[in-house]
Structures are given as C-alpha cells and as structure tokens.
C-alpha positions as a printed Julia matrix, in Angstrom:
322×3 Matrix{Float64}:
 -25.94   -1.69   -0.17
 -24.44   -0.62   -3.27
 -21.41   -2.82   -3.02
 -22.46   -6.27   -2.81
 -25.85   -4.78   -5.58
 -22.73   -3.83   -7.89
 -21.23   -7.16   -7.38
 -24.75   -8.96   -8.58
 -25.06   -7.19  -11.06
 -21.49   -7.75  -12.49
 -22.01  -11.75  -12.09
 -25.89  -11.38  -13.77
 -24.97   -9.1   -17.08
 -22.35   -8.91  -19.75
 -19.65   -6.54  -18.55
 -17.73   -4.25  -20.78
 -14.14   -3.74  -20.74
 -13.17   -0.93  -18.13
 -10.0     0.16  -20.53
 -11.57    0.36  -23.7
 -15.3    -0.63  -23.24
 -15.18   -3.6   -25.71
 -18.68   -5.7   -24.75
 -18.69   -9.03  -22.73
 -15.23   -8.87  -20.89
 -13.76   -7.01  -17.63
 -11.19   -6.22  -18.88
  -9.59   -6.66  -22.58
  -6.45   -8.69  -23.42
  -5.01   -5.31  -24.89
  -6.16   -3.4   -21.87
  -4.96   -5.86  -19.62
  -1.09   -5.8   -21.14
  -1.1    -1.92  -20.73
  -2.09   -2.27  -17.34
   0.12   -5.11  -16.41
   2.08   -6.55  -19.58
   5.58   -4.46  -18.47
   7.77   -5.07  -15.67
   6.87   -2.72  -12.71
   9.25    0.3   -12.17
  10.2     2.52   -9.69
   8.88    5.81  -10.42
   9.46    9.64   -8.69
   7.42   12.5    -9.0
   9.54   15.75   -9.52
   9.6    17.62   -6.85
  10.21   14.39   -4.67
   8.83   15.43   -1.56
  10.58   15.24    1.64
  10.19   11.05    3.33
   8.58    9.42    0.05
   9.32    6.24    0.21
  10.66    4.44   -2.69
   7.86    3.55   -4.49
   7.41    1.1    -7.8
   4.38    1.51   -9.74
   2.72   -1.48  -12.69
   2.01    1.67  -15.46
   1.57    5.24  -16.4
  -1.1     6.49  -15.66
  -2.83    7.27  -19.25
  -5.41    5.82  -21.6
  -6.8     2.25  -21.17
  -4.8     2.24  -17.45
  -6.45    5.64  -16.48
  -9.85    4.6   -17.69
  -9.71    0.57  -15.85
  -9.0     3.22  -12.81
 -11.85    5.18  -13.11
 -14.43    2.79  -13.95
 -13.02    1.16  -10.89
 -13.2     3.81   -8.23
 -16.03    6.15   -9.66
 -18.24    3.79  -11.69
 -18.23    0.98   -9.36
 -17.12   -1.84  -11.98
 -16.17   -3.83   -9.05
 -15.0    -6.86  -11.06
 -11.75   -4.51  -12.0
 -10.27   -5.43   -8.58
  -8.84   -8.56   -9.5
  -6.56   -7.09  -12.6
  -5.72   -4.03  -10.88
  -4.87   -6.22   -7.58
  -2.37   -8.44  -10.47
  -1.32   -5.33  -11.43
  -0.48   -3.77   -7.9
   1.09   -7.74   -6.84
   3.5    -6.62   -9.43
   4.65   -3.46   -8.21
   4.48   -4.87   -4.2
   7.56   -7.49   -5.39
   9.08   -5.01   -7.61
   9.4    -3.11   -4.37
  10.09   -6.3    -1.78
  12.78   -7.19   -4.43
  14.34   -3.8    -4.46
  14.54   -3.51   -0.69
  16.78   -6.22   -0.03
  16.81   -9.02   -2.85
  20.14  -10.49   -1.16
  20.24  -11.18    2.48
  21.71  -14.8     3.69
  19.43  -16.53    5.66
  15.99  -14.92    5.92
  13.49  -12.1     4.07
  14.5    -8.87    6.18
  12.22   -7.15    8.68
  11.08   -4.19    9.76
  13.28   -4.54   12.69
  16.08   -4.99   10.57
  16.27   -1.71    9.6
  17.04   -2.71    5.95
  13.66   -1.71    4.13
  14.91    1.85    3.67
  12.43    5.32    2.53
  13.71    8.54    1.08
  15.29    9.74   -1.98
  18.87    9.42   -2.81
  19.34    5.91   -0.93
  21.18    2.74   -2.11
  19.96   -0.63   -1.68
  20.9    -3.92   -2.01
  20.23   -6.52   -4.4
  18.11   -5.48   -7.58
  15.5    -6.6    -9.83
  12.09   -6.94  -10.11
  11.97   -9.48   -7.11
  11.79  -12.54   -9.26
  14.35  -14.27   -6.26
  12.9   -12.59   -3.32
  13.74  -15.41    0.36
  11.03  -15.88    2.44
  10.64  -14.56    5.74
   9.03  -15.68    9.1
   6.17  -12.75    8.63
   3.66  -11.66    6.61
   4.38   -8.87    4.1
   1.89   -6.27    5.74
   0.37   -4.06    2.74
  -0.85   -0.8     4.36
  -4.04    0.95    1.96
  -4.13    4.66    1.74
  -6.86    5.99    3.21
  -9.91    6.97    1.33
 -12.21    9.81    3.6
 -15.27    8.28    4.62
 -16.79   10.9     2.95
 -15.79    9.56   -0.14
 -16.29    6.05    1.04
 -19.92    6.65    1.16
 -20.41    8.2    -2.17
 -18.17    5.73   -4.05
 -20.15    3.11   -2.24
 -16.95    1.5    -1.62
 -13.07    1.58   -0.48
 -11.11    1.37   -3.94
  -8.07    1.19   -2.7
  -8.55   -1.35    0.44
 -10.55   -3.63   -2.49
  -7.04   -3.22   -4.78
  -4.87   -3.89   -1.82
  -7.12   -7.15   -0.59
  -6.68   -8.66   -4.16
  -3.12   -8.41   -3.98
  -2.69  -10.22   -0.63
  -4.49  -12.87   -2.2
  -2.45  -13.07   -5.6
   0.75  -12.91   -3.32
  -0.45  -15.57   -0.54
  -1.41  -17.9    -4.32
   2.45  -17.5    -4.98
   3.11  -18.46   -1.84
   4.23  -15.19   -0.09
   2.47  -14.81    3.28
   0.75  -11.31    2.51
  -2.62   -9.08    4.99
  -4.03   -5.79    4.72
  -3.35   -3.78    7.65
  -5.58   -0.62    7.1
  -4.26    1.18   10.18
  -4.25    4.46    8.36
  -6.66    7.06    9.21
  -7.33   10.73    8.38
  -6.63   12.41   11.94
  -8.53   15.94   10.57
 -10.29   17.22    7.76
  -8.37   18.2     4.58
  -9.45   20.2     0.82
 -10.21   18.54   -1.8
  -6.4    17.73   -3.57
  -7.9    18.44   -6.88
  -6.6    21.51   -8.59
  -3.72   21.86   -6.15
  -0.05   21.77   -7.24
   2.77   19.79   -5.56
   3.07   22.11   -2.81
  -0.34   23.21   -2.0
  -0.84   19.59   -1.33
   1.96   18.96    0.45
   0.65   21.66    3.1
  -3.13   20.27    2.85
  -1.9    16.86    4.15
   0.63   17.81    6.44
   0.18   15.98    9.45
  -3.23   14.47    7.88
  -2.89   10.88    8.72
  -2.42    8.95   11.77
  -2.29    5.21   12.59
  -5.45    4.06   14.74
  -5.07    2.97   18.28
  -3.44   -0.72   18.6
  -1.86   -0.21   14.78
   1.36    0.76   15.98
   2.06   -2.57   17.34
   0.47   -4.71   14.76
   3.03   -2.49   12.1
   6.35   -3.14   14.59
   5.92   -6.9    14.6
   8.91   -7.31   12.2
   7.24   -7.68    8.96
   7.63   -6.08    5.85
   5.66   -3.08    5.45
   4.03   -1.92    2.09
   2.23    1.23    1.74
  -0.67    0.83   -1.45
  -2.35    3.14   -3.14
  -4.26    3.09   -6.66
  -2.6     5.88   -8.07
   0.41    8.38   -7.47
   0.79   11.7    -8.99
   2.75   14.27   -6.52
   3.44   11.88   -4.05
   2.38   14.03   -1.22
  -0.45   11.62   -0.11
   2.44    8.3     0.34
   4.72   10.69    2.0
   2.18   11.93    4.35
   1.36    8.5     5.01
   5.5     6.84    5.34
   5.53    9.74    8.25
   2.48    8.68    9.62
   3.56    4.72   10.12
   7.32    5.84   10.88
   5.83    8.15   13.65
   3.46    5.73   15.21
   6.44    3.13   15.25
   8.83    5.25   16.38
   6.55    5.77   19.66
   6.28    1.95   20.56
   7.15    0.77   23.98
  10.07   -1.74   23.13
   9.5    -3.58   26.41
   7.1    -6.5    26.12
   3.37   -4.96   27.53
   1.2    -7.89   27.84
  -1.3    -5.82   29.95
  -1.19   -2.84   27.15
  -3.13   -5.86   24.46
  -3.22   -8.81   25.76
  -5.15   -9.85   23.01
  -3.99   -9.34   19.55
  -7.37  -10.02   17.7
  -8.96   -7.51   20.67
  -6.07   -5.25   19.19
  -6.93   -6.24   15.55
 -10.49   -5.25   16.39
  -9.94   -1.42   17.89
  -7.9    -0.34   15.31
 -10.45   -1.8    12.78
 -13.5     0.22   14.68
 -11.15    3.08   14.45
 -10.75    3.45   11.03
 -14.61    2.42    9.51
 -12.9    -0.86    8.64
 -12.2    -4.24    9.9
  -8.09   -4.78    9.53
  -6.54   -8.33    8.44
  -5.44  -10.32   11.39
  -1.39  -10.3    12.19
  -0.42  -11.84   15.26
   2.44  -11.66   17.45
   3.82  -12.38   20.86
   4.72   -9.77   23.19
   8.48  -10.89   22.59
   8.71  -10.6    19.2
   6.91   -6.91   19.4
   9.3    -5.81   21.89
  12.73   -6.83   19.47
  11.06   -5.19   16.25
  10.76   -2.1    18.96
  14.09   -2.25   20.02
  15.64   -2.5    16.14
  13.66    0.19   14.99
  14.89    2.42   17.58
  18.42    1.45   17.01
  20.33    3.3    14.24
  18.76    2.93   11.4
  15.3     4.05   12.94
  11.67    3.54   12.04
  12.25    5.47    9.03
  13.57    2.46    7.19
  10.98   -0.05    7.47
   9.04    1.36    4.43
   8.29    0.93    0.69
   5.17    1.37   -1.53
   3.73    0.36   -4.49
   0.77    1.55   -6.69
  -1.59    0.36   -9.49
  -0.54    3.65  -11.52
   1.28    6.8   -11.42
   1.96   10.32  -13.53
   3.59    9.63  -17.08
   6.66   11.91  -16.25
   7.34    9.91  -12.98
   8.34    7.06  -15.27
  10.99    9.21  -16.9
  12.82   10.37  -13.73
  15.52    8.35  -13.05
  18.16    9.93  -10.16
  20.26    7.11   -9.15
C-alpha cells in the first residue's frame, strides 16, 4: 500500500530535491550533474574479492549522490527512480562497451564467452560504449536482491525500481533491454552493516541462488548485467556473479522442451519464487541449448558477466590496476 500511496503523493505535492532538498524539484540541476554529469567508470574496491565482476559505476558515493540514494531507498521519494535509473543506463553501457566494443558482425553473447568477470582480465575494444553493435537479444539486467524483510519495511524494492528505469532509458535509445530478477537469498544472512570486507565476504558466502526456471532464461545468449544501487566491498556482486555463473554452469545444453515448454510458464515460477514478477525473455529450445553448449566450452559460464551500479565507495574510483 505504501508504494503506489508514495507515488500519489509525489504527483499531488511539491517535491524537494533528494540531493540537496531545494523545494519544488526531484531532483536539482546541480544534484543531478553529480549524480550523472561524468562519464561512468569502472571502479574496484580494495581488497577485490575473489569472481567480482568488472563493474562500472555513474559516481562516488558521497554528498548530494549519497543523499538522492537514501531518500530513495529509506524515505520512499519514489520519483528518484527515474535519475538514478539515467544514472545506472550510464554505467550498464559503460560496462556493455567495455566488454566487447569491437566484434564484426553482431553484439556478443553470453554464449560467446566474450563478456568476461574477474580481476586482472583484458578486454577488447574500450570506451564508454558510445559505438556499442546491436545484438539479436535483449541485454538482460539482473537486480540484486533486497531480503523481503527489508522489502516490507522499505515498502518497496529499490533496486528492482532502479534497474526497471534503466531498461526503459536503454529500450528509448534503442537497445533491447528486461529485468530478469532471478536472484534470490537461498538462507538467512546478518545484517552487512558494521562488517569489514571479510566478515562480509563470509556472511554471504553461498547466500544467493537463481530461482527455479532462471537458469535458462539467463543462458539464452544475451548479455547479462548484474545492478545494484550501490557498491562498497563488493562482496554482495561477487556473491551474486557466482550465483548466475553456477546456475548456468548446471544447464542441460540439450534442447528440453518437456523441462518448460512454456517460457512465460517459466517466466512465471521463477517470478513466484523470488516475491517478484520477472520481465519476459523468450527463447526457443534451440537457441537455449547453443548458449548451453558455449558456456560450457572453454571459456565457461564465468565469462558471461558484468555489472553496473548507481554509486560506489570514493576510494574505488581511485584504484586503477590495469
């Protein structure tokens, strides 16, 4: 109820700014260039935990940024979504363009094995994805999950609200773009606040798990981004990367019609699985089985993966190990 009450309200009365709280605008033109003014960058928490993908980010997260975030997630100024969604569009081709910017006759895929994770990797091509080909799927943008826990209290999903405003700034710009929000929270984990790199490395540690039927709505041959709002350690996106690598890795490669026959039926149990209702992306059982087989080729399902966030730590902007 809160949700679409928060929404009325925001249409009915003068909204402040969520950066700066300057009356009668979401969001301030000053506020809105420190949020999404500079080009996105790829950014690295130190220590880079083990399987982080490589991950671009719109800002630091400080100041005006930090407070749009907050009023956002924890104050339920709902209206927010649509900047921070520009903002995250930003870091999503930032990423796209760093995965592969040059290939010679279509976007690569998932199946490709080109869309690598990890530290210490080379691409190729560059840039902030101002040239990025199109490709025969959708780009798939995966949401952290939030607990439901927190769902409830927050009156809303943050992040899955970020991530759905981005897949509709990228399908504007013509860039075929759906949530998939596959990911779940398999068991119970503390509270990250007040934990250090580590500690919340081992508090997620085999946290998150793709819902039944994601698996093969992730190994259709798409390209795969993992969202979030904000990254400080990293440990949540890496938990997550070995979550979707995992649940690929374990896809028959044979074409199953019988296992999901139906791919909205398929759409539809992951969706009840999770709390939430996940973006349609179809496929044939053909094209499912040769994403399966190229992921399970050399590269592996460990290369299919790259994020992008709204925000992360200041210092993760200053990292640069090339």
């Amino acid at each position: 109820m809160r949700g679409w009450w928060q929404d009325l309200t925001d249409l009915v009365l003068p909204a402040e700014c969520g950066g700066c709280g300057r009356p009668r605008t979401v969001l301030c033109p000053e506020c809105r260039a420190a949020l999404s003014g500079a080009a996105p960058r790829r950014v690295r928490p130190d220590p880079e935990p083990l399987g982080l993908p490589v991950v671009h980010a719109a800002a630091p997260y400080e100041d005006e940024v930090r407070a749009t975030l907050l009023a956002h997630k924890e104050r339920g100024a709902l209206t927010l979504a649509t900047p921070l969604g520009t903002a995250l569009t930003g870091a999503v081709r930032a990423g796209l363009g760093h995965m592969c910017l040059s290939v010679p006759e279509r976007q690569p895929t998932a199946s490709d094995g080109c869309l690598r994770g990890g530290s210490g990797q080379r691409w190729p091509g560059g840039g902030h994805g101002s040239a990025l080909p199109s490709g025969p799927g959708p780009v798939l943008l995966v949401p952290l999950p939030s607990s439901r826990r927190a769902v409830r209290a927050r009156g809303h999903d943050p992040v899955r609200r970020i991530a759905l405003a981005a897949a509709g700034e990228l399908r504007r710009t013509g860039m075929p773009a759906r949530v998939l929000a596959v990911l779940r929270q398999g068991r119970a984990v503390a509270d990250q606040a007040g934990l250090n790199s580590r500690q919340r490395l081992d508090n997620l540690a085999g946290a998150l798990e793709v819902a039944a039927g994601g698996a093969r709505l992730l190994a259709v041959g798409a390209r795969v981004v993992l969202v979030d709002d904000l990254m400080t350690t990293g440990a949540s996106m890496a938990e997550a990367a070995r979550a979707v690598r995992a649940a690929v890795a374990g896809v028959d490669p044979s074409p199953d019609t019988d296992a999901c026959p139906d791919t909205d039926a398929c759409v539809a149990q992951a969706g009840e699985a999770t709390g939430e209702r996940m973006t349609e992306a179809t496929t044939t059982g053909t094209d499912r089985a040769q994403a399966a087989q190229g992921m399970a080729g050399v590269s592996g399902a460990g290369d299919m993966i790259c994020a992008a966030v709204v925000a992360a730590s200041p210092d993760s902007f200053e990292i640069n190990r090339n």
